[in-house]
C-alpha positions as CSV (number, residue, x, y, z in Angstrom):
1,X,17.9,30.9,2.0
2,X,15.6,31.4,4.4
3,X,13.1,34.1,5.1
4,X,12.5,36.1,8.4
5,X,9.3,34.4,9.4
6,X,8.9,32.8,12.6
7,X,5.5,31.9,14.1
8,X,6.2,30.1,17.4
9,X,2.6,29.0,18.4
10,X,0.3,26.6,16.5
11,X,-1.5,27.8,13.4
12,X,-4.8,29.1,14.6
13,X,-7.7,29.7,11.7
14,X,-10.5,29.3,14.1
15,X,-12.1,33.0,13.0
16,X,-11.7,31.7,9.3
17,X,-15.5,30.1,8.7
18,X,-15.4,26.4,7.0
19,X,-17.6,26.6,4.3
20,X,-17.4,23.6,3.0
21,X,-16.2,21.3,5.5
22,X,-14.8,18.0,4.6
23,X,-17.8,15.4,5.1
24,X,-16.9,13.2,8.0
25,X,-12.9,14.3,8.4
26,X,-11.9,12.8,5.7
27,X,-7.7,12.7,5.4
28,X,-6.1,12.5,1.9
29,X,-6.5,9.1,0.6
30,X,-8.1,7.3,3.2
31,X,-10.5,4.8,2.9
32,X,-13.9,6.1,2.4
33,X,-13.2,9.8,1.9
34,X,-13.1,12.1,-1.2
35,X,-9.9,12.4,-3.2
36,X,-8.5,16.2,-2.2
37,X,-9.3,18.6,-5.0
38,X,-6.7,20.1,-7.2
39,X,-3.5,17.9,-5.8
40,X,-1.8,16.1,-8.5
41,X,0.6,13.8,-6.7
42,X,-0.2,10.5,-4.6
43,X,0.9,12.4,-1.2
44,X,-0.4,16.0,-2.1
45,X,-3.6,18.1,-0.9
46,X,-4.6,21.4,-2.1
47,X,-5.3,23.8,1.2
48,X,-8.6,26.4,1.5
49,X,-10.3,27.6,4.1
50,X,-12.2,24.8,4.2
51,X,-9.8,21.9,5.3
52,X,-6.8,24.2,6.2
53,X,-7.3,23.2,10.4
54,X,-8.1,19.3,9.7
55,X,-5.0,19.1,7.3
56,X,-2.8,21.0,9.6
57,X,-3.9,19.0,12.6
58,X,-2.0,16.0,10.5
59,X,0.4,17.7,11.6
60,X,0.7,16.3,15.6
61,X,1.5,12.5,13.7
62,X,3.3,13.5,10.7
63,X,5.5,16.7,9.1
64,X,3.0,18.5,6.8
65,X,5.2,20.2,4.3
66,X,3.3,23.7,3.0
67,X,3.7,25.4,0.0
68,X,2.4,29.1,0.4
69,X,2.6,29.7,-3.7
70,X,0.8,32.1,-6.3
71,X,0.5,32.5,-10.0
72,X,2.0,36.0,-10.0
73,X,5.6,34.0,-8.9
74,X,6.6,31.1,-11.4
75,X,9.2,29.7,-8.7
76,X,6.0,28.9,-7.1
77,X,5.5,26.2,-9.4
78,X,9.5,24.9,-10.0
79,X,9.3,24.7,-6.0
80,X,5.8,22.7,-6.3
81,X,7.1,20.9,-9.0
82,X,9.8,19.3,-6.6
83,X,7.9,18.9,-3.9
84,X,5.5,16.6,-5.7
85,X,8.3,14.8,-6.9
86,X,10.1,14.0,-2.8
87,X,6.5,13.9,-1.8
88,X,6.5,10.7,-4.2
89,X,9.7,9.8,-3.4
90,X,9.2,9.9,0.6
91,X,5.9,7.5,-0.2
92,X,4.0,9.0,2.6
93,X,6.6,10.3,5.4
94,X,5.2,13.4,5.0
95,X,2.4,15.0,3.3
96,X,2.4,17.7,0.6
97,X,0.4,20.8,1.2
98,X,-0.5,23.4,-1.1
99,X,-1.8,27.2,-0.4
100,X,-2.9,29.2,-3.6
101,X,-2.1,32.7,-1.6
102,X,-4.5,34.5,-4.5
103,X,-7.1,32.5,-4.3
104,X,-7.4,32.2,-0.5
105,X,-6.1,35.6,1.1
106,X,-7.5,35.1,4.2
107,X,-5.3,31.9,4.9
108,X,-2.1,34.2,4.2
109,X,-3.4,36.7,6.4
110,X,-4.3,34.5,9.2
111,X,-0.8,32.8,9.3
112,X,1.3,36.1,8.6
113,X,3.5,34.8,6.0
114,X,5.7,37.8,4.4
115,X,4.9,36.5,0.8
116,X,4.4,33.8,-1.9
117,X,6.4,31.7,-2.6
118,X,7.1,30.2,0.7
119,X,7.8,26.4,1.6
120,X,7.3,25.8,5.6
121,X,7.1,22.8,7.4
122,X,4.4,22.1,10.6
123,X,5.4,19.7,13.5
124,X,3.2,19.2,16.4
125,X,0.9,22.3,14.9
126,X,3.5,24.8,14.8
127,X,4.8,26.5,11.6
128,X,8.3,26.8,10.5
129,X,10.3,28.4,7.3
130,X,12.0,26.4,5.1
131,X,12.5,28.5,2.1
132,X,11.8,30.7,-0.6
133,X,14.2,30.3,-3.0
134,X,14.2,27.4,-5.9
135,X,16.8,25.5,-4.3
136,X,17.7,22.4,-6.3
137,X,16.2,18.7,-6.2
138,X,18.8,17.4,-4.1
139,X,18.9,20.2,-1.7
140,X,15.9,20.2,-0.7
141,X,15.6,16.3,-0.3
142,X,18.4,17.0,2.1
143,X,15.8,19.3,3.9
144,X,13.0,17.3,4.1
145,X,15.0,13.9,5.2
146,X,16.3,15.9,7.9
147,X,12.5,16.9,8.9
148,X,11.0,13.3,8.5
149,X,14.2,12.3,11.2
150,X,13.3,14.9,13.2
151,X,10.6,14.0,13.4
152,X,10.6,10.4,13.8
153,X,13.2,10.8,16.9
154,X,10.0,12.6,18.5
155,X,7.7,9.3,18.0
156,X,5.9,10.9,14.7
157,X,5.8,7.9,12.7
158,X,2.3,8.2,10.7
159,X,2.0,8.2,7.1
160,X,0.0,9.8,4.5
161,X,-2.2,6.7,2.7
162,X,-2.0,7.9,-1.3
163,X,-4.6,9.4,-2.6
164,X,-7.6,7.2,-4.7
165,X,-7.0,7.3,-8.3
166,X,-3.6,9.2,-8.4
167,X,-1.0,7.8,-10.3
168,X,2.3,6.9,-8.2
169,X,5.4,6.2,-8.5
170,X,6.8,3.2,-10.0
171,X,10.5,2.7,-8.2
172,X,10.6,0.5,-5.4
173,X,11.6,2.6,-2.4
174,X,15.0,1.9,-1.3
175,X,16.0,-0.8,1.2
176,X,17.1,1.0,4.6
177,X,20.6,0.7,5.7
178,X,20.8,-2.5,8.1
179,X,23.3,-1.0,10.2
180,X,20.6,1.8,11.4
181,X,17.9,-1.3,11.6
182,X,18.1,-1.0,15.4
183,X,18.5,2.3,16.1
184,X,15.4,3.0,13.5
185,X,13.3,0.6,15.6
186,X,14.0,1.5,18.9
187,X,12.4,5.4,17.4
188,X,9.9,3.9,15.8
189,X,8.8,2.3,19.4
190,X,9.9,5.6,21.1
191,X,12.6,4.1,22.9
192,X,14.7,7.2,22.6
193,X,17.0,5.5,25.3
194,X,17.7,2.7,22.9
195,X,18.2,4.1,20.2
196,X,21.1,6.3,21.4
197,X,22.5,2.5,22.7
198,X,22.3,1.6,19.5
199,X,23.7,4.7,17.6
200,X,27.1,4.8,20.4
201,X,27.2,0.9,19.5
202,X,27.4,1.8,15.5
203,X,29.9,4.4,16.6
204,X,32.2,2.6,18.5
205,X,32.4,0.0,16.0
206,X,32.9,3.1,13.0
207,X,33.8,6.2,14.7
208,X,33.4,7.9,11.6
209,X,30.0,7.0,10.5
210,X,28.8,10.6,10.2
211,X,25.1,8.9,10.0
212,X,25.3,7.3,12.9
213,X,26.9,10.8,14.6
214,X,23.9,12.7,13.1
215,X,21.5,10.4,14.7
216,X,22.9,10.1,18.2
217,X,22.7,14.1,17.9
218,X,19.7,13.9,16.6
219,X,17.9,11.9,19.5
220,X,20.4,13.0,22.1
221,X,18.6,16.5,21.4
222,X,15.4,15.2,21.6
223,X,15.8,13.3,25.2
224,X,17.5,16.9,26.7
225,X,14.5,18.6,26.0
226,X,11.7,15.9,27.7
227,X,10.1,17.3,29.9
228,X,11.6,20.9,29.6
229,X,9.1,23.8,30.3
230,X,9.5,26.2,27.9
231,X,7.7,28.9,29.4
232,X,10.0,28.3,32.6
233,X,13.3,28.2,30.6
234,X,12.4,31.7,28.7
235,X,12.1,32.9,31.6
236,X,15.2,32.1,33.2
237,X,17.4,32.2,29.9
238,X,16.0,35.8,29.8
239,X,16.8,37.1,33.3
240,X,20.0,35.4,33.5
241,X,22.0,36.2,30.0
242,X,25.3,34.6,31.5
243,X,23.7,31.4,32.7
244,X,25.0,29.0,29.2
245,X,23.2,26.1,30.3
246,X,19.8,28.0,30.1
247,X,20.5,29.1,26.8
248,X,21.7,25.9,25.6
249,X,18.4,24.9,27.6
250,X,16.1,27.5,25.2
251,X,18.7,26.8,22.4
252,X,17.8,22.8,21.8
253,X,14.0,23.8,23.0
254,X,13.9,26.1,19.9
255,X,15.8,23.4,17.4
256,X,13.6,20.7,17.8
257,X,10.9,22.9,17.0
258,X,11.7,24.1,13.9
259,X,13.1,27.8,15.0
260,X,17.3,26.8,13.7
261,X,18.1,30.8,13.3
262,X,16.7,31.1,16.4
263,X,18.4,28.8,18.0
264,X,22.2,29.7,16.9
265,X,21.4,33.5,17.2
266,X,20.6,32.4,21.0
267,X,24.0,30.7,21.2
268,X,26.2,32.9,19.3
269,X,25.5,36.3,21.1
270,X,25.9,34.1,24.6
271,X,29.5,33.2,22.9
272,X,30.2,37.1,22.6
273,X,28.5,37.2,25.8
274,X,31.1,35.0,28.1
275,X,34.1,34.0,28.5
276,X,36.7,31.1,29.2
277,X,35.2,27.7,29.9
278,X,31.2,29.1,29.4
279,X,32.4,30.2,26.1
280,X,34.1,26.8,25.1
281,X,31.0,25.2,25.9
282,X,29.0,27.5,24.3
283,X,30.9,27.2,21.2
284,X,30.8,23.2,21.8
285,X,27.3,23.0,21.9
286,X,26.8,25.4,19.0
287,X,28.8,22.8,16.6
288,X,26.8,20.3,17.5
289,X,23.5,22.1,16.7
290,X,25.2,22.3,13.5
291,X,25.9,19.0,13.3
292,X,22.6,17.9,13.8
293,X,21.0,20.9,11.0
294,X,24.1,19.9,8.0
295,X,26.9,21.7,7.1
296,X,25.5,22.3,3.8
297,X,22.1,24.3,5.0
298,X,23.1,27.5,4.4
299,X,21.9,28.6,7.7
300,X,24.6,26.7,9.3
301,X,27.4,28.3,6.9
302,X,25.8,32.0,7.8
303,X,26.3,31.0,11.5
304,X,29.4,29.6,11.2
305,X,30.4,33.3,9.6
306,X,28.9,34.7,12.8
307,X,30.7,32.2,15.3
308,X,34.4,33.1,13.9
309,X,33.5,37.1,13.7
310,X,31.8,36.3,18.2
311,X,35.4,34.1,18.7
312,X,37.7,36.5,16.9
């Protein structure tokens, strides 16, 4: 479950004085710099005021997964729990953030967030919801996998070096699936055109490959929206309601940065909106946002609710 937060411009601490500045930049783990105080896994970082901005500026090469948490809510700690165990298990892909809300007050002010616990994920310096609840293990590696492919089809491909001293894990990370060897270098390299080659090549060989689908979704989104003004497209999504390719427009614009409710509510009430063949593509489109999200998010399940009851 998700929680009505929604911050759509980057995270901006700038009146939030640096005491203590970390000497030289220093990122977690890398060569030369100070361990980061408090985190106990090889990929985690305890957050204050005074490395919140250089941590979340990781953020433009790499997801920065945050954990807004407090003392006062013990599923702050089974959610922190898991995290350090994926943030093991992803061996870098994304680095593990930690917010004591208690302790540093002015952070949770600053960013607006409704309450602790909260797990939200930053891309490109913008903030996004994930949850709240203590969803299980596997669930939430779901999430997260889906947010390191995000955002490796937008050419973030760094990693998070382990931190000096702490104790990682000892299974080998799995061997990638050969058949998405292609498609995962042509991302890797940014060649968004070849990697959709390579993901209709998978699928014409095994139209059912529901990996290969998600991909070709996944960076099919991501090459619709280059280039796309965002500012422009509000603006004519909002002065022309009926016009369903500039809410599709606004639609991807707002999935690839993290805003999924916002995304199918912006779809759905332009299905209730039109009619005939604006309405099947609205509807068409909408699927495949869910497509690219998971049927089991339980966003996607809400909207799916909310599609029949627009349809019907």
């Amino acid at each position: 479950m998700t929680v009505p937060f929604s911050r759509p411009g980057a995270v901006d601490l700038s009146a939030l004085k640096s005491t203590t500045p970390p000497a030289g930049g220093a990122r977690p783990g890398a060569a030369g710099g100070a361990p980061p105080a408090g985190g106990s896994g090889a990929y985690s970082v305890d957050l204050d005021e005074s490395n919140f901005q250089a941590e979340m500026q990781r953020s433009m090469e790499l997801p920065v997964v945050v954990s807004f948490w407090s003392q006062q809510a013990p599923v702050s700690s089974r959610l922190n729990q898991s995290l350090e165990v994926l943030a093991d298990e992803f061996q870098g892909r994304f680095l593990f953030a930690k917010v004591d809300v208690d302790a540093n007050p002015q952070i949770a002010q600053a960013v607006g967030i409704p309450g602790a616990p909260l797990v939200a994920v930053a891309l490109g310096g913008r903030l996004a919801p994930l949850t709240q609840d203590d969803i299980p293990l596997d669930e939430l590696r779901q999430v997260l996998n889906q947010v390191v492919q995000s955002a490796v089809a937008n050419g973030m491909t760094g990693r998070v070096e382990p931190r000096e001293g702490a104790q990682q894990p000892e299974a080998e990370e799995p061997e990638s699936d050969p058949r998405y060897a292609e498609a995962e270098e042509a991302l890797s390299a940014g060649d968004l055109d070849g990697a959709i080659a390579a993901y209709e090549r998978l699928l014409k060989e095994s139209p059912n490959d529901e990996d290969a689908r998600t991909g070709l979704a996944q960076v099919q989104l991501v090459a619709r929206t280059r280039g796309v003004d965002l500012e422009a497209a509000r603006e004519k999504a909002a002065a022309n309601p009926g016009d369903v390719d500039a809410q599709i427009d606004v639609a991807d614009v707002d999935l690839l940065g993290g805003h999924v409710e916002d995304a199918f509510d912006r779809l759905v009430k332009t299905i209730a909106r039109v009619s005939g063949e604006d309405r099947d593509k609205a509807r068409t489109h909408l699927v495949e946002l869910f497509d690219i999200v998971g049927n089991n998010d339980p966003r996607v399940r809400t909207f799916r609710t909310r599609l029949a009851n627009a349809l019907f």
